[in-house]
N, C-alpha and C positions, 0 to 999 in steps of 0.2 A: 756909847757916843760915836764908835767909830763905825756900829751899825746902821744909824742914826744919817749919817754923813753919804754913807754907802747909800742908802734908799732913796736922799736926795738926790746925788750925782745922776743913780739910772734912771728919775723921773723924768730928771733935765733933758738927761738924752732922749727918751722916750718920747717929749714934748717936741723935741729938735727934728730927731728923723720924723714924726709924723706931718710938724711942718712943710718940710722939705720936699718929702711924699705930696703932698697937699699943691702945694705950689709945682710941680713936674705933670701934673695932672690935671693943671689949672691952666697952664700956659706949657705947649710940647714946643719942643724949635723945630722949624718948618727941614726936610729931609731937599736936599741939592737936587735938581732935574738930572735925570741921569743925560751923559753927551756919548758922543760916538766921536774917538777920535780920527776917525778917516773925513768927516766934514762938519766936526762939529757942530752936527744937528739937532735937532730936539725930535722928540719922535711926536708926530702929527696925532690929537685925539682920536678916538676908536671913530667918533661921530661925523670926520672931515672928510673919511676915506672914502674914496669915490665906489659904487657899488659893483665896476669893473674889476676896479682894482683891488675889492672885498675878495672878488671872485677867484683873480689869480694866485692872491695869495693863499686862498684854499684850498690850492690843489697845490701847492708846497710843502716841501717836507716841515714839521716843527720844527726845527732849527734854525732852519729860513726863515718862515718867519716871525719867527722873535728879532730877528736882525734888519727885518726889512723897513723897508723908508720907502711913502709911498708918495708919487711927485704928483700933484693933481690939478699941477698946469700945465699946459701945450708947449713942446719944445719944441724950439727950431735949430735942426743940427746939417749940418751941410752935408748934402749928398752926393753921390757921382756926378760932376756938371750940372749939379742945378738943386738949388733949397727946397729942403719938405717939409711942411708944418706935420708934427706928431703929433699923436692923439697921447694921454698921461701912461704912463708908465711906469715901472716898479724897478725900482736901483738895491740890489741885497748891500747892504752895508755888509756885512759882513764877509763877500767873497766879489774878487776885483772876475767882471766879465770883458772879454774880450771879442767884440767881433767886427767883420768888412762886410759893408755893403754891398751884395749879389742884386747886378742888374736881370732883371729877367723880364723880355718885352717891353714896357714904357713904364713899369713899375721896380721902384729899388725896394731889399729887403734885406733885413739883417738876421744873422743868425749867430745863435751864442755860439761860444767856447766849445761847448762838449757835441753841437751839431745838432742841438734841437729846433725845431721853427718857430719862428717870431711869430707869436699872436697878437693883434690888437697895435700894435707900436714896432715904430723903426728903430726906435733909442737904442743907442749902444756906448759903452764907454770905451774909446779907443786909448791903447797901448794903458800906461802906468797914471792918466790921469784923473786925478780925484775927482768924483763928481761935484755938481758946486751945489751948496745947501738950498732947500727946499723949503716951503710953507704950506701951509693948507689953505686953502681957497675956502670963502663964504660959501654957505651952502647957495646963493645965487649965482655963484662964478661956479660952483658943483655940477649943478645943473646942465650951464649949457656950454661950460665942456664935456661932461657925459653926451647932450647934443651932437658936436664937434667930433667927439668920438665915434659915434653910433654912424655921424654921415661919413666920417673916414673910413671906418671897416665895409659901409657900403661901396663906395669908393674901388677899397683894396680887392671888393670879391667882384666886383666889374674889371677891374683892369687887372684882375690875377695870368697868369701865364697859360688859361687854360683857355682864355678869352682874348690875348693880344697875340699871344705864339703865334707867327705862320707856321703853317708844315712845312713851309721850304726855309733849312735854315740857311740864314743870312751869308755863312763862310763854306758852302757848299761849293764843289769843286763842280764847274759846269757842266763834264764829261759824266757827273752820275747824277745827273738831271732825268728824269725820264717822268713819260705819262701814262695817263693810263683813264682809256674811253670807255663812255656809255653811250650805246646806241640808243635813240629815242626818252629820253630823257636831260630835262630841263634844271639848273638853279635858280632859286627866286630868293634873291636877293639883293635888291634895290639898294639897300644903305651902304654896301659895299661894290658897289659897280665901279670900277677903274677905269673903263675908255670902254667907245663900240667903234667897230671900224667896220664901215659898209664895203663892199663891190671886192670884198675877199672870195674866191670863187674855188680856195682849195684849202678843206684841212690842215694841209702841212701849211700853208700862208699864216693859218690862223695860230696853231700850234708854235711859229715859228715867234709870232710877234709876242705871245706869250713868255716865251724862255727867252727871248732877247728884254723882257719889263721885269725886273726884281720884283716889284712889288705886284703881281701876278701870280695868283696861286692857279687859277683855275678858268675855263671858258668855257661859253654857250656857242656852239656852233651851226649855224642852217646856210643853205648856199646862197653867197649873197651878203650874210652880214656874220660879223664876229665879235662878240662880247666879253671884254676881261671883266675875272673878280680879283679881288685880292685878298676872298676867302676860297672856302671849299667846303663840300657836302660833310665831311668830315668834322668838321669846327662846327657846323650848325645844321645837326640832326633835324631833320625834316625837312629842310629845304628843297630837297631833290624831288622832281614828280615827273611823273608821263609829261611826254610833248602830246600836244592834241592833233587830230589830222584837223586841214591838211598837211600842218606847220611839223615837220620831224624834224627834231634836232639833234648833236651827239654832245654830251657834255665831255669834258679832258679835265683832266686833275693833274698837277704838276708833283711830284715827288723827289726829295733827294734820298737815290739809293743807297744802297748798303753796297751794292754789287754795279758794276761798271756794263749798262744798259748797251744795248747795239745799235749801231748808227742810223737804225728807221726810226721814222715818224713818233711811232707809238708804242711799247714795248707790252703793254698788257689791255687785250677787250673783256672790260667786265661784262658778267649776266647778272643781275639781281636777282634771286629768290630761285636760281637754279642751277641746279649740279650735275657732271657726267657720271653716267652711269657705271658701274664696276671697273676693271681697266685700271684699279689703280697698282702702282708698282712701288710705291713710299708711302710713309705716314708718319706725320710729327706732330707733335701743340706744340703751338707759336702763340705769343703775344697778343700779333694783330694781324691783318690781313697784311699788308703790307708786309712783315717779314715772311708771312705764306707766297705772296710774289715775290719777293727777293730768292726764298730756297727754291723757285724754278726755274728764276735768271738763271743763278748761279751753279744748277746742278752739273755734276762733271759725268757721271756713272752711266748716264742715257739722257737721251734727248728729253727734256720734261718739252710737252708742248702744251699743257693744260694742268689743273690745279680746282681741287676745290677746298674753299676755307669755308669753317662752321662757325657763325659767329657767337655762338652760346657758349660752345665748349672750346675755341680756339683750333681744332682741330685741321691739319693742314695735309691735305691728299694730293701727292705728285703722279703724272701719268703721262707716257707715251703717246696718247692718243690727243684727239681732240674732235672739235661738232666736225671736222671738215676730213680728215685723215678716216673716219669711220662712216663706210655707209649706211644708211638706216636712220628711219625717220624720230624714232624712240631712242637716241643714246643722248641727248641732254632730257630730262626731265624738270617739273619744276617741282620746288623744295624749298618747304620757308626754313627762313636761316642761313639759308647759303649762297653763296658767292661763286660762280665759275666763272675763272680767270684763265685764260686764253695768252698762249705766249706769242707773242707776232714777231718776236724775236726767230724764232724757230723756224730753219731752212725747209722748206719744203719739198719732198717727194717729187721725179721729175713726170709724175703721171698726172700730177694737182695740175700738170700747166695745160692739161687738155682738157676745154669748155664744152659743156654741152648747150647747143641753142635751143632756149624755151618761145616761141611765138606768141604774143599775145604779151605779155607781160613786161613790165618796166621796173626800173630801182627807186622805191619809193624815197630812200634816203641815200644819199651821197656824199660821198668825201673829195671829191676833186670832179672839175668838169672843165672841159676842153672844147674850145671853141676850133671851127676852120681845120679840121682833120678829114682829110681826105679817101680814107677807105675803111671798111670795118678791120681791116688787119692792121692797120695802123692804129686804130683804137684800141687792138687786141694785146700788141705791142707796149703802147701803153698801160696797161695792165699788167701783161708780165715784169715790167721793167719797173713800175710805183715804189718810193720808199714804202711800202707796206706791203703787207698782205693783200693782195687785190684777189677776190675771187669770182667777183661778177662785174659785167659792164655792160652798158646798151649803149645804140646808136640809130643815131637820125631818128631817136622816138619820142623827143622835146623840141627838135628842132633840126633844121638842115645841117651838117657838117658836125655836128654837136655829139661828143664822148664824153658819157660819164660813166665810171668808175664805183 
């Protein structure tokens, strides 16, 4: 009987838990969305995430992103003096980032915590505050803010720093101003023309008006008229070409130095595509040309009067000499790739100040012209005395009374 009772009871049970089983299988309870307590968000489906923001978070560690939250509307966060709409971004729930807006040129840019650059978005969470919760956007709102996006990063690589930077920067001390000229050769560059001033009849006039306009980087000079840029050959490769005859012009690029320039006109005559021959007395790689003219500004140990830069290899050759200190008709050569850079800084020798007169022959290009001058020794005069290096001059061979330089 009591085994009888026994076989009953474990049927019952057997019938119970199988129900039980039966009914847990039949109906499960739905599991809680999981939240994130820094904004209590939901985290966005795999299918909302914009294809940008697939992207970055690709190249994140695993950790990141399990934690990340992906924002895939356009923010608007206020910038240095003035609102920028952002293209969507990625906020790590998981780890608070901190960065300040670095103005650079006419574009702001923000940079994380640890000092890496911002791609794609300015967003940034400034100081301890929570970001504010997020939603996913229709795949029609997907769309054309990806659009939105696609034309902001167009945007950001037009107006990046490497496209708005002048070469002269903005808090430059005006004492390490300096230039530095091309004989026979022109800039073309029309979209950035800054002013032309006619009936300028001297280099240094034209030079002058330049370092007196901030926003001047660079000029076209022929006698007669002067043209500001407020780029330079430098910012836009190709620009520079031969003057044609009869029209010779000299272009100036305005630089702020490293090295405190001499109080002439012009501190360095470029040669394009040629170099002095042996005679050198130093040798460094440098960066850029530019610091290859700064180490001949500022050399102490011997007169640097000439310089050549390689611009493949950086290579930067200091020398005693120059085209005019050396006589002979072979000691500049021409050389692609190179740069001789001439110091006009550099006092000259008191043997340089005796001319020799060629007949027949005129100065095809000039830097200054002198009207109402009364005898060639006065012209000659003038030449000696020039903030520049003067080393040729005619007279009364354009005109009556007329010195040029």
């Amino acid at each position: 009987m009591f085994l009888r009772r026994c076989t009953v009871y474990l049927i019952v049970l057997l019938l119970v838990a199988s129900t039980a089983s039966a009914a847990r299988k039949t109906k499960r309870p739905v599991k809680p969305a999981k939240t994130y307590p820094r904004n209590n968000m939901t985290p966005a489906p795999p299918a909302a995430v914009p294809a940008a923001a697939a992207a970055a978070v690709a190249g994140a560690s695993a950790g990141a992103v399990a934690a990340a939250s992906v924002a895939a509307a356009a923010v608007t966060t206020p910038a240095v003096g003035s609102s920028t709409t952002h293209a969507p971004s990625i906020s790590l729930a998981a780890s608070s980032t901190t960065a300040t807006p670095t103005q650079i040129g006419s574009g702001n840019y923000a940079g994380s915590a640890a000092g890496e650059e911002s791609t794609g978005s300015d967003g940034f969470v400034a100081g301890n505050e929570l970001p504010k919760p997020m939603t996913p956007l229709s795949e029609a709102s997907t769309g054309s803010t990806g659009a939105a996006a696609a034309s902001a990063s167009a945007e950001s690589k037009t107006d990046g720093p490497a496209a708005t930077l002048s070469p002269i920067e903005e808090d430059c001390d005006p004492d390490m101003i300096g230039f530095e000229i091309i004989t026979g050769y022109v800039l073309s560059a029309p979209t950035k023309l800054l002013d032309t001033l006619p009936g300028i009849l001297m280099l240094t006039d034209c030079l002058e008006a330049c370092q007196a306009n901030e926003s001047c980087s660079a000029v076209n000079y022929e006698t007669g008229l002067c043209v500001l840029f407020r780029t330079t050959a430098d910012v836009l490769p190709g620009s520079l070409s031969r003057s044609q005859f009869p029209v010779f012009t000299i272009y100036a690029q305005k630089s702020c130095l490293g090295v405190r320039p001499c109080s002439k006109a012009w501190c360095i005559d470029r040669v394009q595509g040629y170099r002095l021959v042996e005679h050198v007395k130093s040798s460094q790689t440098v960066y850029s040309r530019r610091d290859c003219l700064e180490l001949c500004l500022g050399e102490t140990e011997f007169t640097c009067r000439s310089a050549n830069f390689y611009r493949h290899s950086g290579l930067c050759e200091l020398s005693d000499m120059d085209r005019i200190t050396l006589t002979g008709a072979n000691n500049v050569e021409p050389y692609d790739g190179a740069d001789y850079l001439e110091n006009n800084c550099a006092e000259e020798p008191s043997k340089l100040c005796e001319f020799k007169r060629i007949s027949g022959k005129i100065l095809k290009t000039v830097d200054s012209v002198y009207q109402d001058i009364n005898s060639i020794d006065e012209c000659r005069d003038l030449c000696l005395n020039s903030p520049y290096r003067c080393h040729s001059y005619d007279y009364n061979d354009t005109g009556d009374m007329v010195c040029r330089l």
